[in-house]
C-alpha positions as CSV (number, residue, x, y, z in Angstrom):
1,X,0.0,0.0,0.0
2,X,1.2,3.4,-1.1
3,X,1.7,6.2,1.7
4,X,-0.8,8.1,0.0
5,X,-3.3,5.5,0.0
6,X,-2.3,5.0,4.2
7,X,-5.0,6.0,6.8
8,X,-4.5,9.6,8.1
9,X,-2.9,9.5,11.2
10,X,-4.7,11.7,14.3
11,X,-2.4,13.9,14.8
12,X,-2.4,14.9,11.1
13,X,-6.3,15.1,11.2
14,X,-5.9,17.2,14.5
15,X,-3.4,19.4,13.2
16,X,-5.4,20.1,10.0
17,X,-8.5,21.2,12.2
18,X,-6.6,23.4,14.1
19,X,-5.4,25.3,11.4
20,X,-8.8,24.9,9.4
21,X,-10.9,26.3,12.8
22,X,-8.3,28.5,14.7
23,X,-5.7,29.6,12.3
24,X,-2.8,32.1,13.4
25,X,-5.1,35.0,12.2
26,X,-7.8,34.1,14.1
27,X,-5.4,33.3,17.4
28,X,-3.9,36.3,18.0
29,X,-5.8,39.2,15.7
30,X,-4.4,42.5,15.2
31,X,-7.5,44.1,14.4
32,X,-11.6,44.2,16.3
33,X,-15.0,45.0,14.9
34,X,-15.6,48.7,15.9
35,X,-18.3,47.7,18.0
36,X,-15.6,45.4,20.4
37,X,-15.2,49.5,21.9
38,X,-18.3,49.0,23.8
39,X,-17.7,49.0,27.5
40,X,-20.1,45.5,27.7
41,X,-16.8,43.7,26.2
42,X,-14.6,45.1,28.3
43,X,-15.6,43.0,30.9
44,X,-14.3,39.5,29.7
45,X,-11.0,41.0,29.7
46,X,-11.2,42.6,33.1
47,X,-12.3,39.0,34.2
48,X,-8.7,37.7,32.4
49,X,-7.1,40.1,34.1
50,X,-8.6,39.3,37.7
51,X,-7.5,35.7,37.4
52,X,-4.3,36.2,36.4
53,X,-4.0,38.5,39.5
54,X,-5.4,35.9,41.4
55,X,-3.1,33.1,40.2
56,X,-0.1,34.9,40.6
57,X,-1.1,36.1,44.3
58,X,-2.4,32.5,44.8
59,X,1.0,30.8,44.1
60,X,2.9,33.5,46.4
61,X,0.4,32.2,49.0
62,X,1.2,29.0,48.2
63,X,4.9,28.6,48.3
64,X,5.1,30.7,51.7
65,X,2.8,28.5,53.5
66,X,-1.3,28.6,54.5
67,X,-0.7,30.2,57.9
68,X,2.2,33.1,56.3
69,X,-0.3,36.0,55.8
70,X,-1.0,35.9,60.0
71,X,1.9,37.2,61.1
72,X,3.8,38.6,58.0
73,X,3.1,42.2,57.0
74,X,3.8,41.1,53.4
75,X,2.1,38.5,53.5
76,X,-1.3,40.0,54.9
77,X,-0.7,42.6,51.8
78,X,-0.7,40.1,49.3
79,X,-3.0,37.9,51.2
80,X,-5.6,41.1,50.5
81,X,-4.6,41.8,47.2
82,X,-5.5,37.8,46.5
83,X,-8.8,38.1,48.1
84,X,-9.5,41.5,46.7
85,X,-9.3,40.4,43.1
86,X,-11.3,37.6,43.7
87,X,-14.0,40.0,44.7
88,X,-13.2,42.1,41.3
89,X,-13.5,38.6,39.5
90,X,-16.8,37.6,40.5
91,X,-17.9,41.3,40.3
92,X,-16.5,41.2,36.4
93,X,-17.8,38.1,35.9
94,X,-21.1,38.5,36.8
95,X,-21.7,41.5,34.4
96,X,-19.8,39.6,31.5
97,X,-22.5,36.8,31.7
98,X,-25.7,39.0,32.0
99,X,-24.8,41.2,29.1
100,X,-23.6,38.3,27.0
101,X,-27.1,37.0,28.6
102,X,-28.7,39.7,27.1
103,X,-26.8,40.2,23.9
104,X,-28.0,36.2,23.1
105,X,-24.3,35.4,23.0
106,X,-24.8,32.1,21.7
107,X,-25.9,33.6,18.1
108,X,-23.9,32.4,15.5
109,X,-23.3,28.7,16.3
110,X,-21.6,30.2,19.8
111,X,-23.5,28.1,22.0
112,X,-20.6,25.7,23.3
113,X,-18.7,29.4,23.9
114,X,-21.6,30.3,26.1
115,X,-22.2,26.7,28.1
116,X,-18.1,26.4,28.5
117,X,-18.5,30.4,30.1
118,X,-21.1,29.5,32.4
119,X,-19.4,25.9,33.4
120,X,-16.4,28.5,34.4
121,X,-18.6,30.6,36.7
122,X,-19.8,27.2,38.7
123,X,-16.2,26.2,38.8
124,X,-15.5,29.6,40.1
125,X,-17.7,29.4,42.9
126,X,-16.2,25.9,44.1
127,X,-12.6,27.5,43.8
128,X,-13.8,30.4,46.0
129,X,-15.6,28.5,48.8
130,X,-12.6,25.5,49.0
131,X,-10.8,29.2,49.3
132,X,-12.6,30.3,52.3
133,X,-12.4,27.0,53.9
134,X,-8.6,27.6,54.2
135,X,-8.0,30.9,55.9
136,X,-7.1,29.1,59.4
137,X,-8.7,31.5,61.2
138,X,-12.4,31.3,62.8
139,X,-13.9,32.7,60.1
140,X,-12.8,29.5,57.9
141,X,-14.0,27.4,60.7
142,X,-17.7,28.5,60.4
143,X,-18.0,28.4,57.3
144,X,-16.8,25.0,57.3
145,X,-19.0,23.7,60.2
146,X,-22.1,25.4,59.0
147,X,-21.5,23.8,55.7
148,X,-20.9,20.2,57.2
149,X,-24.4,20.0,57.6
150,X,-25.7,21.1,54.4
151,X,-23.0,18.4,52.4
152,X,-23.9,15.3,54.8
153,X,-27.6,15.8,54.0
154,X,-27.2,15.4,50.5
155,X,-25.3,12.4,51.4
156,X,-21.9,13.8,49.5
157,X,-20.1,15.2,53.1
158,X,-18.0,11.3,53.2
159,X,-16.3,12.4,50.1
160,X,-16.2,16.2,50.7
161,X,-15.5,16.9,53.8
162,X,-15.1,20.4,54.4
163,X,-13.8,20.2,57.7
164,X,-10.5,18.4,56.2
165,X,-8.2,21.0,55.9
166,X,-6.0,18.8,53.7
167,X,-8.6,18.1,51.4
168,X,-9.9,21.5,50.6
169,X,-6.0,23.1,50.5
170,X,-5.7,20.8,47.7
171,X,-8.5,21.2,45.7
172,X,-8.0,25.0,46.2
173,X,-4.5,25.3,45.4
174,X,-4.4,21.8,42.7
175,X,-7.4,20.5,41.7
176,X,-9.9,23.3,40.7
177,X,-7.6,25.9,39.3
178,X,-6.8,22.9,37.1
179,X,-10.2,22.7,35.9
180,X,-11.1,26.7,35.8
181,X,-7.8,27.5,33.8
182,X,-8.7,24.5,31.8
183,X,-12.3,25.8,31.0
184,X,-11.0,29.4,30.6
185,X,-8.5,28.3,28.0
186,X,-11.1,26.3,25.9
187,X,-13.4,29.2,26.4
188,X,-11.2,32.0,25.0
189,X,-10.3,30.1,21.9
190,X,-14.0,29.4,21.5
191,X,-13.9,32.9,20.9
192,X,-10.9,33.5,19.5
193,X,-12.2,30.7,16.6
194,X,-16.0,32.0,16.3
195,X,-14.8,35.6,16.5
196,X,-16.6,38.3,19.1
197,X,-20.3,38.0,19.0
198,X,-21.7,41.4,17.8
199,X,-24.5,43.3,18.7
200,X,-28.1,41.8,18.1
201,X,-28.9,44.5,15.8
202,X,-25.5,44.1,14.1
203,X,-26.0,40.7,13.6
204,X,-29.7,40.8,12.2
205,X,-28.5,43.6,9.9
206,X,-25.9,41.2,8.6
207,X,-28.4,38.4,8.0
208,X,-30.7,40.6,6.2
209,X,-27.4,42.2,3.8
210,X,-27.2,37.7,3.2
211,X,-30.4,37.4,2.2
């Protein structure tokens, strides 16, 4: 059998998909439809830019221990400045979503962009709360006491416990991040490979120029 008349590896397939759906163009434009100056999409970026404040604060925290930011004047600073963009992320966040809510973001075949967007918002909310539960201070411990109750009577609390400090540092600091910056990543190229969605009346006067 001739190599031509071989079965396409995988990797080929994959690599001709890539360039098909997300080319270099398309990955990292120099140019935006004039209506991306809107405030409304400023917000996904100011989400971005949250999280990567919040990573970068979050592996300080990490490397210098859970209990640093007590006694460390440094360490309270960036201890704040991690919990403080978190606060700016959700706040970002939550705008992004409604007026991509009520722009109908999933227009133009973008509905995996939207479910993958929302998917990062619940993931959010787990990293947050695993976040709380590791402050080792009194505040952590009622929230993880109070919350003891709620997992054990949905009959999850023997595989999340809350009151395992081990447990949650992990899936704060390992686990979930994993996932969000997993779901962000497929999220952004979802946009960078369908393009921005535009304004409703933008797009309906571009289906009516197609007809």
């Amino acid at each position: 059998m001739s190599t031509t008349q071989e079965k396409e590896m995988w990797t080929s397939k994959l690599r001709k998909s890539w360039q098909k759906n997300l080319p270099v163009e398309k990955l990292l434009p120099d140019t935006q439809p004039a209506y991306v100056a809107s405030w409304i999409y400023l917000f996904g970026v100011a989400t971005l830019a949250s999280l990567g404040v919040i990573i970068a604060s979050g592996i300080v925290l990490a490397f210098e221990g859970a209990s640093w930011y007590h006694y460390s004047n440094v360490g309270h600073f960036i201890n704040s400045m991690h919990f403080w963009s978190v606060q700016f992320f959700f706040i970002f966040m939550v705008v992004h979503l409604w007026g991509k809510f009520w722009m109908a973001a999933w227009r133009g075949r973008r509905l995996l962009t939207w479910i993958t967007g929302a998917v990062a918002f619940v993931a959010s909310i787990a990293t947050a709360f695993t976040g709380y539960l590791v402050q080792t201070n009194f505040d952590s411990q009622w929230i993880s006491y109070e919350a003891k109750d709620g997992f054990n009577s949905v009959g999850i609390g023997s595989r999340f416990n809350v009151t395992n400090f081990g447990q949650m540092i992990l899936l704060h600091v390992a686990f979930l991040p994993l996932v969000l910056g997993l779901i962000t990543v497929i999220h952004v190229l979802m946009v960078r490979a369908k393009g921005v969605v535009p304004p409703i009346d933008a797009f309906n006067k571009e289906l009516g120029e197609r007809k």
